[in-house]
C-alpha positions, 0 to 999 in steps of 0.5 A: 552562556548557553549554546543557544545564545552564541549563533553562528555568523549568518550566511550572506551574498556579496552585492557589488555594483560597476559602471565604467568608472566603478569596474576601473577601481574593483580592477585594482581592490578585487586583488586585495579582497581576495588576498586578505579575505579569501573567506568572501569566495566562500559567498555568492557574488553578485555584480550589477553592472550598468550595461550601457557602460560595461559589459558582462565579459569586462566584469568576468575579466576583473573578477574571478569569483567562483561563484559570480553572477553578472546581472544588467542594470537599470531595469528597461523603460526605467530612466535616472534624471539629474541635474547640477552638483553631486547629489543630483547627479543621474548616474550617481543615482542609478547606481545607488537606486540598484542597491534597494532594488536588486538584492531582493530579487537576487539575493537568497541569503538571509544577509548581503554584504555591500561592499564599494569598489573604492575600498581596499582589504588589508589584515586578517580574515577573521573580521565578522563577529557573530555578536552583530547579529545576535538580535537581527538587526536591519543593518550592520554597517561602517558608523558615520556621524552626518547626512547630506544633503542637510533636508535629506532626512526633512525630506523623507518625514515629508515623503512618509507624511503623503504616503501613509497609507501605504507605509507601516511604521511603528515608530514617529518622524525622525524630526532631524531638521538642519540649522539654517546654514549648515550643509549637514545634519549631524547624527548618529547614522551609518555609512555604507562602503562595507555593510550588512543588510537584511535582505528582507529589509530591504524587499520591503524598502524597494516595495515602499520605493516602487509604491510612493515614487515609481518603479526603480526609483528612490524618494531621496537620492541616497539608498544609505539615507533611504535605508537608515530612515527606513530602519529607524521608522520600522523599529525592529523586527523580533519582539523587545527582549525585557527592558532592552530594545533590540537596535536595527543599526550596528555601527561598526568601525571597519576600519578596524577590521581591515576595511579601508575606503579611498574614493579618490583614484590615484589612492585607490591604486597605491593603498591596492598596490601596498596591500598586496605588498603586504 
């Protein structure tokens, strides 16, 4: 192939979000990030803390990124209600909502990086392969085969029905309807503890958000989603090359990569503890 057909991987900022909770688990991955991928100190960092939870100095005492910036979230006047059970929590879904609505106005990398403060770095440096991008996709994430709640995506073909006049989607409803029953809709779909994202994309996905539902918020309380339901409604964004259709998603599996997320805290520090022995 010629030159022009192997581009090199694009440059991207990394997007990391932390309240109390989240900052306590970054104290114990951030090690092995830099250990095992030292090329991330390459990139800008972004951390958006919840600042009524963490500070900017707490945030600089466990990172000690060269090129960091610490910004506040949420915005002000800006409030996250919820209610029972995990997908309704408030403060579950302030953080997701930071993810849309912060990269556009801090990111000036054609990508961003989002990585979970729950997931460990192990292995070798020499993770991202440049073929990902060849057709500039939406997203480049960790592959995942669900989305729950069940009427998530049920949800969203509603929300894109009341608001068409201020959505420009080039592609029909998802039409992903759950059995009656089941507590998931089962899909091929992406999960985003490690992921790429357009950063264009996902201006325009808080625009549609801030427009249809209100500033800050999201129309479901998901931004992986709200994000895939986006990606798959807004087709791709450069023209259809032959007979083939650029995808928008690249399902990777990072686990492969030396990617590894452990949500729960006690396995966060000893998968940490054992990459850095490594």
């Amino acid at each position: 192939m010629s030159g022009e057909d192997h581009k090199p991987t694009p440059g991207f900022t990394i997007v990391v979000g932390v309240d109390k909770k989240h900052l306590e688990q970054l104290a114990w991955t951030w090690p092995t990030w830099r250990k095992h991928k030292p090329s991330l100190l390459k990139s800008r960092m972004v951390i958006f803390r919840d600042h009524e939870q963490v500070t900017e100095q707490e945030v600089r005492r466990v990172v000690d990124h060269p090129d960091l910036i610490v910004v506040e979230w949420p915005q002000k006047g800006v409030e996250y209600l919820g209610g029972d059970g995990k997908w309704n929590n408030a403060q579950r879904y302030k953080m997701l909502s930071g993810f849309v609505h912060l990269p556009p106005i801090y990111v000036k990398t054609k990508y961003y990086l989002k990585l979970d403060t729950d997931v460990v770095a192990t292995g070798v440096d020499d993770w991202i392969d440049p073929e990902w991008f060849r057709d500039y996709p939406l997203i480049v994430s960790q592959k995942w085969g669900y989305t729950k709640p069940p009427n998530q995506m049920w949800d969203l073909d509603e929300w894109s029905l009341i608001h068409r006049d201020v959505l420009n989607f080039r592609t029909n409803l998802l039409n992903l309807h759950p059995k009656p029953g089941d507590d998931r809709i089962k899909h091929k779909r992406f999960i985003s503890w490690c992921g790429f994202f357009s950063t264009e994309f996902t201006k325009n996905a808080s625009y549609y958000a801030n427009m249809t539902v209100g500033t800050g918020q999201l129309p479901v309380r998901s931004q992986d989603g709200y994000l895939y339901y986006l990606a798959k409604r807004l087709g791709s964004p450069i023209l259809d090359m032959g007979e083939t259709r650029p995808e928008v998603i690249v399902r990777c599996n990072f686990k492969e990569l030396g990617w590894q997320q452990w949500s729960v805290m006690r396995n966060v520090r000893k998968y940490s503890m054992l990459a850095m022995e490594s």
